[in-house]
C-alpha positions as CSV (number, residue, x, y, z in Angstrom):
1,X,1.4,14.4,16.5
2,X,1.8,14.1,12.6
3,X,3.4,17.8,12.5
4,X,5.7,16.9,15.1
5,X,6.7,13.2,13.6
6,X,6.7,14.4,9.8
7,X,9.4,17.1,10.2
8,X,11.3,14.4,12.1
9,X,10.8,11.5,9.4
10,X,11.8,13.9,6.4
11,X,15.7,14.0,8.4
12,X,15.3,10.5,9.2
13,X,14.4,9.1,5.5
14,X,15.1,12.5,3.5
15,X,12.5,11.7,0.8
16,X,13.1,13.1,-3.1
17,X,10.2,12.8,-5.0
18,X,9.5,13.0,-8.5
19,X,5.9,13.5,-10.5
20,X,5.0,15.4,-7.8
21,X,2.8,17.8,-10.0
22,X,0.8,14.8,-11.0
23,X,-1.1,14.5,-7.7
24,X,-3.8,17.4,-8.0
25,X,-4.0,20.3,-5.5
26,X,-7.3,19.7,-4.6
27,X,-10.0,17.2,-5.2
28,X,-10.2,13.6,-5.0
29,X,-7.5,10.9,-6.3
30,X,-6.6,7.4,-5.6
31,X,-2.6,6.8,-5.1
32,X,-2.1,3.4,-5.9
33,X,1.5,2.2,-4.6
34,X,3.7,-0.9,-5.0
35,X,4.2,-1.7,-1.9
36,X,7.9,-2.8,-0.3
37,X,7.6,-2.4,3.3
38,X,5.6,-0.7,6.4
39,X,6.7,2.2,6.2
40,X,5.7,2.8,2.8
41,X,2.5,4.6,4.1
42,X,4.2,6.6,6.3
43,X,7.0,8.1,3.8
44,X,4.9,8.8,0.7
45,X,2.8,11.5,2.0
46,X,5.9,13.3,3.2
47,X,6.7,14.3,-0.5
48,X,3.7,16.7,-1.1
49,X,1.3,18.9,1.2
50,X,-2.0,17.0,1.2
51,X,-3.2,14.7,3.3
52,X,-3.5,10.7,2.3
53,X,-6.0,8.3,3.9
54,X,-5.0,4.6,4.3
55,X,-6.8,1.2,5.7
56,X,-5.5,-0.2,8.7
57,X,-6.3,-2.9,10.7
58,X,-8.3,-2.3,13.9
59,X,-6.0,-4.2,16.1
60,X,-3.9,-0.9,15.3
61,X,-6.3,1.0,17.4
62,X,-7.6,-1.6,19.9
63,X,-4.1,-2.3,22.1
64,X,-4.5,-1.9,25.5
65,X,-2.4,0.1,28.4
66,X,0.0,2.9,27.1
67,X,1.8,0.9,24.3
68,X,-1.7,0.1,23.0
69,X,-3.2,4.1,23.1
70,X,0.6,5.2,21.7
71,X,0.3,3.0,18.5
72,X,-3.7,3.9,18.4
73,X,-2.7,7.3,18.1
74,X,0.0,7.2,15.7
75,X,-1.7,5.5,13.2
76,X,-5.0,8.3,13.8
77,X,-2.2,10.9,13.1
78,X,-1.3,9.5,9.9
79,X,-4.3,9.3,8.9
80,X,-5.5,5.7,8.8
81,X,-8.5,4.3,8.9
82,X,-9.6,1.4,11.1
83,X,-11.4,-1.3,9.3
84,X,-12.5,-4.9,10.4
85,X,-11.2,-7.5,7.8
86,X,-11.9,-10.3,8.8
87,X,-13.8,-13.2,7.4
88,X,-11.8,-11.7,3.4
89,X,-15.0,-9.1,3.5
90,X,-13.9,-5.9,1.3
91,X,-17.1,-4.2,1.9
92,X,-16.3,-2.4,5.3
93,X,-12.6,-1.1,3.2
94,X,-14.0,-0.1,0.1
95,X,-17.3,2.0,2.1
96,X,-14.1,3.7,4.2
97,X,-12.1,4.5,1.3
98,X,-15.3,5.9,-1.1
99,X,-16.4,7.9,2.0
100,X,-12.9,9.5,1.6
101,X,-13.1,10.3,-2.0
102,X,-16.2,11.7,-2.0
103,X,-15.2,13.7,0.3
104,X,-12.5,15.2,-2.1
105,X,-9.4,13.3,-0.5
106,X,-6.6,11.3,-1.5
107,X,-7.3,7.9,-0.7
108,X,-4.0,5.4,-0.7
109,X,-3.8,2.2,-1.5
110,X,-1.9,-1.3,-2.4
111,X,-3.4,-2.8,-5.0
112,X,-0.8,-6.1,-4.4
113,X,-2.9,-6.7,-1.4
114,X,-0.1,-6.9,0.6
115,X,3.8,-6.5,0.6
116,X,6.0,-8.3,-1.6
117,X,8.0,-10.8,-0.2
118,X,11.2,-10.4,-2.8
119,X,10.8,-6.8,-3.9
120,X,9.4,-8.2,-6.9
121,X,5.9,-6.2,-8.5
122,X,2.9,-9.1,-8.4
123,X,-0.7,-9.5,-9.9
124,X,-2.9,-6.6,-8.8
125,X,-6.4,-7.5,-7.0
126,X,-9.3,-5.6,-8.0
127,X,-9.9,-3.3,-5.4
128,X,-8.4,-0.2,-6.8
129,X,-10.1,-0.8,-9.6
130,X,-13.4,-1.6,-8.3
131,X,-13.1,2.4,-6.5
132,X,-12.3,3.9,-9.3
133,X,-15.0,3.2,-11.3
134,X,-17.7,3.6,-8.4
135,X,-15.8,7.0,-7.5
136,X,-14.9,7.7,-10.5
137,X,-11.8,9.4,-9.2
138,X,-9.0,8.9,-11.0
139,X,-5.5,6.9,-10.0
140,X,-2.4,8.0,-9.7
141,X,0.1,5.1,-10.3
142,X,3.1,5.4,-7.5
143,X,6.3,3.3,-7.1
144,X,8.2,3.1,-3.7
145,X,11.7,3.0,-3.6
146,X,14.0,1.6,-1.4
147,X,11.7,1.3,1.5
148,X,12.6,-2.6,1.2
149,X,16.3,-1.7,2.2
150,X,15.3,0.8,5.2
151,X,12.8,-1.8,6.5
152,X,13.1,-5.7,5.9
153,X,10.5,-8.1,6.2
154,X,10.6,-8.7,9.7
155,X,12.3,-5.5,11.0
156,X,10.8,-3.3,13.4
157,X,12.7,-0.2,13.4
158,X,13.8,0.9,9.9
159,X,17.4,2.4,8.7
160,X,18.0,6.3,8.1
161,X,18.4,5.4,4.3
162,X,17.1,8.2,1.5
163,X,13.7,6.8,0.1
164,X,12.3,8.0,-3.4
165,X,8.7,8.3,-4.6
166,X,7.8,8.4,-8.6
167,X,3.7,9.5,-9.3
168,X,3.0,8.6,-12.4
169,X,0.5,10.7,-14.8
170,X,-3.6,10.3,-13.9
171,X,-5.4,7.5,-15.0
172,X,-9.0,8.2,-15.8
173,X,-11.6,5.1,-16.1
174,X,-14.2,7.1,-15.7
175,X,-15.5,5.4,-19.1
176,X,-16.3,2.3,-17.9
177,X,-19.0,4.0,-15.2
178,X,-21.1,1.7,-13.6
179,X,-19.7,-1.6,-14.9
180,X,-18.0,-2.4,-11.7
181,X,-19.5,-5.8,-10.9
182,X,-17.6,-6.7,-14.5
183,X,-15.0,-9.2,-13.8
184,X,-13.7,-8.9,-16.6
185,X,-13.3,-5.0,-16.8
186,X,-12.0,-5.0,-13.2
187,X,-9.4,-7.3,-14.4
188,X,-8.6,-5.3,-17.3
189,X,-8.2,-1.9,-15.3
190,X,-6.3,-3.9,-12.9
191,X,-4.0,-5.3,-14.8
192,X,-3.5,-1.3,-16.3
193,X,-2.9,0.1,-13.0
194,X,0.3,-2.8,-12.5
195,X,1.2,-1.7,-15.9
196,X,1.3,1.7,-15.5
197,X,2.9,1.2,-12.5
198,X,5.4,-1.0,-13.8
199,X,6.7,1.5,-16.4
200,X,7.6,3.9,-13.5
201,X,9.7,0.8,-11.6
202,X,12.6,-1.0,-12.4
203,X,10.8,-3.8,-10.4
204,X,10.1,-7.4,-12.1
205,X,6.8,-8.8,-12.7
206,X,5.4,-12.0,-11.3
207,X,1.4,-12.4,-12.7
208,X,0.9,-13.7,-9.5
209,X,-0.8,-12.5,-6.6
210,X,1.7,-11.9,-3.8
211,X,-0.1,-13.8,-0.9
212,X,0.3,-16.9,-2.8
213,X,3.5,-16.1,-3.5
214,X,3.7,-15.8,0.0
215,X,2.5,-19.1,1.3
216,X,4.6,-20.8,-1.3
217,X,7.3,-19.1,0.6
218,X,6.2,-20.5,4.1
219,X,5.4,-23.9,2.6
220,X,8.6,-24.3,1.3
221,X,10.2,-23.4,4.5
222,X,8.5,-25.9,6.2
223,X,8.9,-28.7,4.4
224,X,12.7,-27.6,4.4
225,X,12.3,-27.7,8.1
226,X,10.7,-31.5,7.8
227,X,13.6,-32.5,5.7
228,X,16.4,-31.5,7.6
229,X,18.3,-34.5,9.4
230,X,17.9,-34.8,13.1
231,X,21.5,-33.6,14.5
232,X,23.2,-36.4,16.3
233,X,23.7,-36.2,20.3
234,X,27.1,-35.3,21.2
């Protein structure tokens, strides 16, 4: 299915990419992504010739009847990988994604946590960072472009609108080898994967983590909601 859909999505989306050199030919790497919309997983491994793993919900692959096996298979095609989150646990994600890398993969990866609700680059979590020292692999910065226009927040089928990709040059923290229960250096190399990543992106930053950006978002709407006058009857 993916050789049949990725011709497709390259006239759909006609990707340009630039940096491309700096994701290695073979070998393992971790392609850490702003992250704008759904589709951003789908798009960024269009621009070069190697495959990129990605966690995915299992409810992706648990659907019943022929919607349910369509969307199972899709996401198997593009290479993502079914984990249980739920409960917050990140053990089950980061086993999945080290399995990848030692496997000499390209593993992908949001270190926002989720997508941002403005377009706006927010406070990385410490995931990435946490694989790259156990790995050891090292991180590619990457910065989405325009996927936020083809795809809004809510919309399901996205626009035929020419999406860019920038890969930014290897970051390598292999120095700080088995200090990865460190808070304090998983903040650090955090905080340089945003900043690297920020340098490729004309994006703000908010040092804030996007879910709570998220539910200030939905709080304020509801208490907007509560506000409102009740309309009069007619």
């Amino acid at each position: 299915m993916r050789h049949i859909l990725g011709p497709l999505a390259k006239l759909y989306f006609r990707p340009w990419a630039k940096g491309v050199e700096n994701v290695p030919a073979e070998g393992p790497a971790i392609l850490a992504s702003n992250h704008l919309a759904v589709i951003d997983s789908f798009v960024m491994p269009l621009t070069f010739n190697r495959r990129v793993r990605f966690i995915g919900k299992s409810d992706y692959f648990t659907g019943r009847g022929l919607k349910g096996k369509a969307v199972a298979g899709f996401m198997r095609s593009m290479g993502v990988i079914p984990v249980d989150r739920t409960g917050g646990k990140a053990e089950g994600a980061l086993a999945a994604a080290k399995a990848v890398l030692d496997e000499g993969g390209l593993f992908g990866i949001y270190p926002e946590g989720t997508r941002s609700p403005d377009g706006r680059l927010y406070r990385a979590k410490t995931g990435a960072a946490r694989l790259a020292i156990v790995t050891g692999a090292p991180v590619i910065p990457v910065v989405m472009i325009d996927t936020d226009k083809a795809q809004r927040i809510g919309q399901r089928i996205p626009k035929p609108l020419s999406i860019g990709v920038i890969f930014g040059e290897p970051l390598d923290f292999s120095r700080y080898a088995g200090m990865e229960n460190d808070r304090y250096i998983l903040r650090a190399v955090a905080d340089e994967i945003t900043l690297a990543t920020a340098r490729l992106s004309d994006q703000e930053y908010v040092d804030m983590y996007a879910a709570t950006a998220k539910a200030n978002l939905a709080a304020e709407g509801k208490a907007a909601a509560e506000e409102k006058p009740a309309e009069l009857p007619h």
